[in-house]
C-alpha positions as CSV (number, residue, x, y, z in Angstrom):
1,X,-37.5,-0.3,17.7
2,X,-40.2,0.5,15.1
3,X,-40.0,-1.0,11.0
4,X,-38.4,2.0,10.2
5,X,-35.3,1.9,12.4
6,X,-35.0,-1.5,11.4
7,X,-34.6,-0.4,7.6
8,X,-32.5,1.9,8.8
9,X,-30.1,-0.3,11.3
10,X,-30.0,-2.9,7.9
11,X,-29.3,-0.1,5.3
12,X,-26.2,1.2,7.5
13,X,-25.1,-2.3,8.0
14,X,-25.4,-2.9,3.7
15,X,-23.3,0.8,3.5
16,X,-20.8,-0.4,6.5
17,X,-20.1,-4.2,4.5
18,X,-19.6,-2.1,1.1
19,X,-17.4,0.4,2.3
20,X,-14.8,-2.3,3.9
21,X,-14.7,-5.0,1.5
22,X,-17.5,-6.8,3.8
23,X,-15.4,-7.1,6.5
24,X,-16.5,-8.5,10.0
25,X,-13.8,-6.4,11.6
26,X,-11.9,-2.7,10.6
27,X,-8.7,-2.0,12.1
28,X,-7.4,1.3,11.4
29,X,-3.8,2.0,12.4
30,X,-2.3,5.4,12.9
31,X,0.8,5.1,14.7
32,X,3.5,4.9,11.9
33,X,4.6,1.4,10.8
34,X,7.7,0.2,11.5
35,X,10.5,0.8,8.5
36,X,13.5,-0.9,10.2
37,X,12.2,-3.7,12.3
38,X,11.4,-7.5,11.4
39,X,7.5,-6.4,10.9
40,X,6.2,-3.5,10.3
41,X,3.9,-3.5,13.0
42,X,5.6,-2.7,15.9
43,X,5.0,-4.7,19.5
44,X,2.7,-1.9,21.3
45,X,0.5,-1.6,18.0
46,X,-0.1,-5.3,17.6
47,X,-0.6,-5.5,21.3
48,X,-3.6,-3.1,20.9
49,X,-5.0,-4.5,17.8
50,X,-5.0,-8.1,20.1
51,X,-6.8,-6.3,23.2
52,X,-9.1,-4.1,21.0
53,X,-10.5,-6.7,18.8
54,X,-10.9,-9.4,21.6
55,X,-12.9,-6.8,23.9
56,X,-15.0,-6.7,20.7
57,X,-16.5,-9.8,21.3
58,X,-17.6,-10.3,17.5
59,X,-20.1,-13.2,16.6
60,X,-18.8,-13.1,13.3
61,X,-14.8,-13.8,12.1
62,X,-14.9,-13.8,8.7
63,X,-12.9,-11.1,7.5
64,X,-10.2,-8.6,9.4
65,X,-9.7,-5.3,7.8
66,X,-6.9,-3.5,8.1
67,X,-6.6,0.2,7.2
68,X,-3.3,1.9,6.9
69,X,-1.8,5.3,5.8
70,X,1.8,5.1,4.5
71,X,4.4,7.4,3.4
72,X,5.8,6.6,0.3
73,X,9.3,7.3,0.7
74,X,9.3,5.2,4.1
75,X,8.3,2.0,2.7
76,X,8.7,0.5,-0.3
77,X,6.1,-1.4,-2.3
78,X,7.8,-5.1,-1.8
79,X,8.0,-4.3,1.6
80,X,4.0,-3.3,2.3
81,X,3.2,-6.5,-0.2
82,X,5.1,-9.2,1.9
83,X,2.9,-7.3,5.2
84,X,-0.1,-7.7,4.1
85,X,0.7,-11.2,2.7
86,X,2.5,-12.5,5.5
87,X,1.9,-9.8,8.5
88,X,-2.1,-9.1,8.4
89,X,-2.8,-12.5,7.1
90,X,-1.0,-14.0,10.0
91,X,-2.8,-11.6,12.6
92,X,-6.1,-12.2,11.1
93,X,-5.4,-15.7,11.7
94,X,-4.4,-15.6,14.9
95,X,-7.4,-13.3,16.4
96,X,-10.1,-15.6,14.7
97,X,-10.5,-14.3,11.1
98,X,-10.8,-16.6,8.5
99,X,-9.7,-13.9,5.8
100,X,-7.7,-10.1,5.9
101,X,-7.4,-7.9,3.6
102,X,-6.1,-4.3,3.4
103,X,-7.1,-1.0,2.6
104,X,-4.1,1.0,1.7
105,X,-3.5,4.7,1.2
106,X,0.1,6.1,0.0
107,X,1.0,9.3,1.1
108,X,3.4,11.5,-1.0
């Protein structure tokens, strides 16, 4: 690879760390969370997240990124605070990652 795919290969990795919090490691999650069980992610969803990010085989395990779309009216705001307190740090923890954080969007 010539100099200038090297700049280029650098720049998207500057934009990629910027846009997630410099995270090692983005999880997005699209199946809905789970409003009635014990966690909010459900069994299947955190089985997948395991498989996904171990196949992965990151060098790096600084930070886990999760990325999640909720409605409002499904999940209160306690509720999605004690998750990503208790339920993404503890998954981050367990896969590697030395950090989490989220990325939330609230849906009307």
């Amino acid at each position: 690879m010539g100099a200038s795919g090297q700049r280029r290969l650098v720049s998207q990795t500057i934009l990629s760390l910027l846009l997630t919090d410099n995270a090692d490691c983005v999880v997005v999650i699209r199946a809905p969370l789970e409003k009635d069980g014990e966690t909010l992610l459900s069994v299947d969803t955190r089985a997948a997240i395991e498989k996904h990010v171990a196949a992965a085989k990151l060098r790096n395990k600084g930070k886990l990124q999760v990325s999640v779309k909720t409605r409002r009216d499904r999940i209160s705001a306690a509720r999605f605070d004690a998750f990503y307190r208790i339920e993404v740090t503890e998954l981050a923890r367990s896969l590697g990652f030395t950090s989490a954080s989220v990325e939330h969007t609230p849906l009307n």
